[in-house]
C-alpha positions in Angstrom: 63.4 112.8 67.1 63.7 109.6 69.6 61.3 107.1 69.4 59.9 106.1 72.6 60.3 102.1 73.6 58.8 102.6 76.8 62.5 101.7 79.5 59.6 102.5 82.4 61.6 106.3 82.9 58.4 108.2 83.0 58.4 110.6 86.0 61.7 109.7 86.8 64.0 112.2 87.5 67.4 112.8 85.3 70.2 115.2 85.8 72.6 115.7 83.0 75.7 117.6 83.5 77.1 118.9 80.3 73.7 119.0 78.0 73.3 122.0 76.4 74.5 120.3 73.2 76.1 116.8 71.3 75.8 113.7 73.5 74.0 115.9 76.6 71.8 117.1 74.3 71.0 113.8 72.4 70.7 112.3 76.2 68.4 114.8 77.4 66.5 114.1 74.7 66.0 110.7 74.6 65.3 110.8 78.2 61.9 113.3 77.3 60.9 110.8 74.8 61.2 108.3 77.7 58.9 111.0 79.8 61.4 111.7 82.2 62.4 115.1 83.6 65.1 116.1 82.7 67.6 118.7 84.4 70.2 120.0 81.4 73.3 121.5 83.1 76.1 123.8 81.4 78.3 126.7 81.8 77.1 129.7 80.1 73.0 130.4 80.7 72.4 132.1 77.5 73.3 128.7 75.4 71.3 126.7 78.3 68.5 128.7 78.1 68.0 128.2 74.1 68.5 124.8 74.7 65.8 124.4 77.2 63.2 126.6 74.8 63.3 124.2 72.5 63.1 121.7 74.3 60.0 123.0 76.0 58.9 123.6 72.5 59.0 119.8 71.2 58.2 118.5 75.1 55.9 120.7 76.9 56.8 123.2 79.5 57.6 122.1 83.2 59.6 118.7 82.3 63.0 120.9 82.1 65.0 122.3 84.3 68.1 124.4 83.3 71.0 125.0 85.8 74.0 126.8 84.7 77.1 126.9 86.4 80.6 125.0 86.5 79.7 121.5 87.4 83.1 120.6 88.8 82.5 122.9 91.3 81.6 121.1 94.5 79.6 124.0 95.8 77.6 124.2 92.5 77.1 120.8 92.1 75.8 120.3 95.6 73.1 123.2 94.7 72.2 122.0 92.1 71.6 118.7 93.4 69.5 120.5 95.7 67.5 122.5 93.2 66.8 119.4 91.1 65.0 117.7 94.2 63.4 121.2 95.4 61.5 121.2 92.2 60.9 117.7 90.9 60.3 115.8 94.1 63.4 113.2 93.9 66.4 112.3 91.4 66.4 109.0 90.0 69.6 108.8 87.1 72.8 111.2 86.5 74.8 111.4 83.8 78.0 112.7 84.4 79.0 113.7 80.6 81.9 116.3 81.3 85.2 116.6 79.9 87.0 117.7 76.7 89.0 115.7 74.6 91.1 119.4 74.0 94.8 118.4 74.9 98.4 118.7 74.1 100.1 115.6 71.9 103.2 114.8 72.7 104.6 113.9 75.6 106.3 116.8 76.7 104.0 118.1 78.7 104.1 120.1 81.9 102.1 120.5 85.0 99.8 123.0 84.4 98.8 121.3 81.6 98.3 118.2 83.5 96.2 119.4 86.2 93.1 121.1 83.5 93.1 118.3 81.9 92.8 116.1 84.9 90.2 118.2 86.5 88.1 118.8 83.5 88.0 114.9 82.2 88.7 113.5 86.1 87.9 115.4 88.7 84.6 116.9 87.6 83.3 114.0 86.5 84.2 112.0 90.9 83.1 115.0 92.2 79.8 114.6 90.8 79.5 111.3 91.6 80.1 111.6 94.9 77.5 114.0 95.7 74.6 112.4 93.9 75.4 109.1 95.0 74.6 110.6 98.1 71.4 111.3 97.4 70.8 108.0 95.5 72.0 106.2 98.6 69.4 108.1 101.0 66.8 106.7 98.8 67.9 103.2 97.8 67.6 103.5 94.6 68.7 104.9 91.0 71.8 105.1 88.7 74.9 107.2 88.0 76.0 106.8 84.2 79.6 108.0 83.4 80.6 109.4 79.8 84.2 108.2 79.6 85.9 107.4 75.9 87.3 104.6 74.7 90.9 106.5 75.0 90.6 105.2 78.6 90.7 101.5 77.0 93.6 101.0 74.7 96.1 103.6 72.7 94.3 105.2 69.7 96.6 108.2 69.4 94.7 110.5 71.7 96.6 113.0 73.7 98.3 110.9 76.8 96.8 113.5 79.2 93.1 113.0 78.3 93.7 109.2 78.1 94.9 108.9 81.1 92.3 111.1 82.9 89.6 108.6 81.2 91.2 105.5 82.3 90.9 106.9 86.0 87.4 107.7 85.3 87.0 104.0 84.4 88.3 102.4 87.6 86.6 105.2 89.8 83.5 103.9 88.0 84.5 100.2 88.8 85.2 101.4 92.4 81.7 103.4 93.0 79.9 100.4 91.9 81.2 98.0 94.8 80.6 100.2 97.3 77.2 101.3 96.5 75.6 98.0 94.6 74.6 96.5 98.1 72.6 100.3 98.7 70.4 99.7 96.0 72.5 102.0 93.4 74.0 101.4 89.8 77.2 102.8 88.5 78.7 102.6 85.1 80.1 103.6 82.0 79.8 104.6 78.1 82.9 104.5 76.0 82.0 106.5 73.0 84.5 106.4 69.5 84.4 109.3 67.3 81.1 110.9 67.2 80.3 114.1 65.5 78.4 117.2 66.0 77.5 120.1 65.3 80.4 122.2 67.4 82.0 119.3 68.4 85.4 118.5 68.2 85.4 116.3 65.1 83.4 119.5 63.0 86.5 121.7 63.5 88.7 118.9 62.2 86.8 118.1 59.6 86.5 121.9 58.7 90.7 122.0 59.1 92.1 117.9 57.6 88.6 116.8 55.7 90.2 114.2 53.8 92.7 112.8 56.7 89.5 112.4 58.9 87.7 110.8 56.1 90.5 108.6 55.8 91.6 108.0 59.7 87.8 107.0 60.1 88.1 104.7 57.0 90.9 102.8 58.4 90.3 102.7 62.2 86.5 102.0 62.5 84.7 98.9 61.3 82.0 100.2 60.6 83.7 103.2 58.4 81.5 106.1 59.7 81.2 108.6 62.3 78.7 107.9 65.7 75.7 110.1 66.0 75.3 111.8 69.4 72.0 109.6 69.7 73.5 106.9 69.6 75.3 107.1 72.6 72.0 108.5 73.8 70.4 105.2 73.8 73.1 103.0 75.4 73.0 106.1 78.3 68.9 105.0 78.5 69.3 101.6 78.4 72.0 101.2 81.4 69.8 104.0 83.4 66.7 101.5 83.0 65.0 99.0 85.0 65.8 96.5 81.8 69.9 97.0 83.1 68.6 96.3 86.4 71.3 93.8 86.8 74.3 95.3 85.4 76.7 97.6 87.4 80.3 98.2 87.3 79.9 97.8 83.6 81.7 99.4 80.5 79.4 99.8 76.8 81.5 100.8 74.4 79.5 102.5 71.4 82.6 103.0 69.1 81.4 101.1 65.7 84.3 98.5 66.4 87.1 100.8 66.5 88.7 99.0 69.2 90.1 95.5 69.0 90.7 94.3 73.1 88.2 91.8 74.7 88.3 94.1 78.1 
């Protein structure tokens, strides 16, 4: 478990889209150490709802909400939205941690295939933001934290699609941040490298090309080693903090020096 270092998020509100498990998860988490309440998002209830037992079991009951739903839904989002400030009083810090780094390689690839991608890594992610920050605007305060990936900063071999879709995600961040900072609000970002869980993405490689991931790992990242999902987790707390009380418009990349540009 977290420890708690006391960022001043008790009684603060957090929504999390995308929590049920890996970086949500670790996110709603760390928040609940903090003493936040937390509302974990994702799209099938029965997985939510285990989720949100046990975390009433390590947390205490009535600092969790579970909403389940498609969060790129407009019409969702906004209720949810809604719900969260029905039943905690206000909303303080979103994450907006939806996406899927699932995508063709190759760059043959047609429209279709273009347009999920987009709208599960892209549009999901802006159409969130744009109705929370309406909320955070009204009351003059508060932060919106992306989850992009460090695709969206230089070519590491991920599929063009999903790169692409993150590097959008980056400027809309960039963007949000201008036109909100004078209101009182934060936006920004955190890049994460290769982090693995348990049903994530790099599992069922691992299970598939052990020793190629092993070795891609080896070769790529300083550090040599996979991120935990808790570790993104804290730079998420940190940026959604009084202590980043200065910083907007800003990128933390948590990737254990995988990649090599200054920007």
């Amino acid at each position: 478990m977290p420890i708690k270092v006391d960022l001043g998020l008790t009684d603060k509100v957090a929504f999390i889209a995308g929590s049920s498990r890996g970086i949500g998860l670790a996110i709603a988490e760390g928040f609940l150490v903090e003493g936040a309440r937390v509302v974990i998002t994702g799209r099938h209830a029965e997985s939510l709802q285990a989720t949100q037992r046990n975390l009433e079991q390590r947390f205490g009951v009535a600092r969790t909400l579970a909403i389940s739903g498609d969060m790129t839904d407009a019409s969702v989002l906004e209720a949810a939205l809604e719900q969260t400030r029905q039943t905690f009083g206000g909303l303080h810090a979103v994450v907006a941690n939806l996406g899927s780094g699932t995508s063709k390689a190759g760059f043959d690839i047609d429209r279709p295939h273009w347009e999920e991608v987009l709208n599960v890594n892209l549009l999901g992610s802006v159409l969130l933001a744009g109705a929370a920050l309406r909320h955070l605007v009204a009351a003059g305060s508060g932060s919106l934290t992306f989850i992009a990936s460090i695709a969206g900063h230089e070519v590491i071999k991920a599929p063009v699609a999903y790169s692409a879709a993150k590097a959008a995600l980056l400027m809309a961040m960039k963007s949000y941040a201008l036109q909100v900072g004078a209101k009182g609000v934060r936006v920004n970002a955190v890049s994460p490298g290769n982090v693995l869980f348990p049903g994530g993405g790099w599992e069922k490689k691992l299970a598939e090309r052990a020793e190629f991931c092993h070795q891609y790992i080896s070769d790529e990242v300083a550090m040599r080693r996979f991120g935990r999902p808790e570790e993104i987790a804290d730079a998420v707390l940190y940026l959604a903090s009084d202590r980043a009380g200065f910083i907007t418009g800003a990128v933390l990349v948590v990737d254990g020096g995988q990649t090599r540009s200054i920007v």
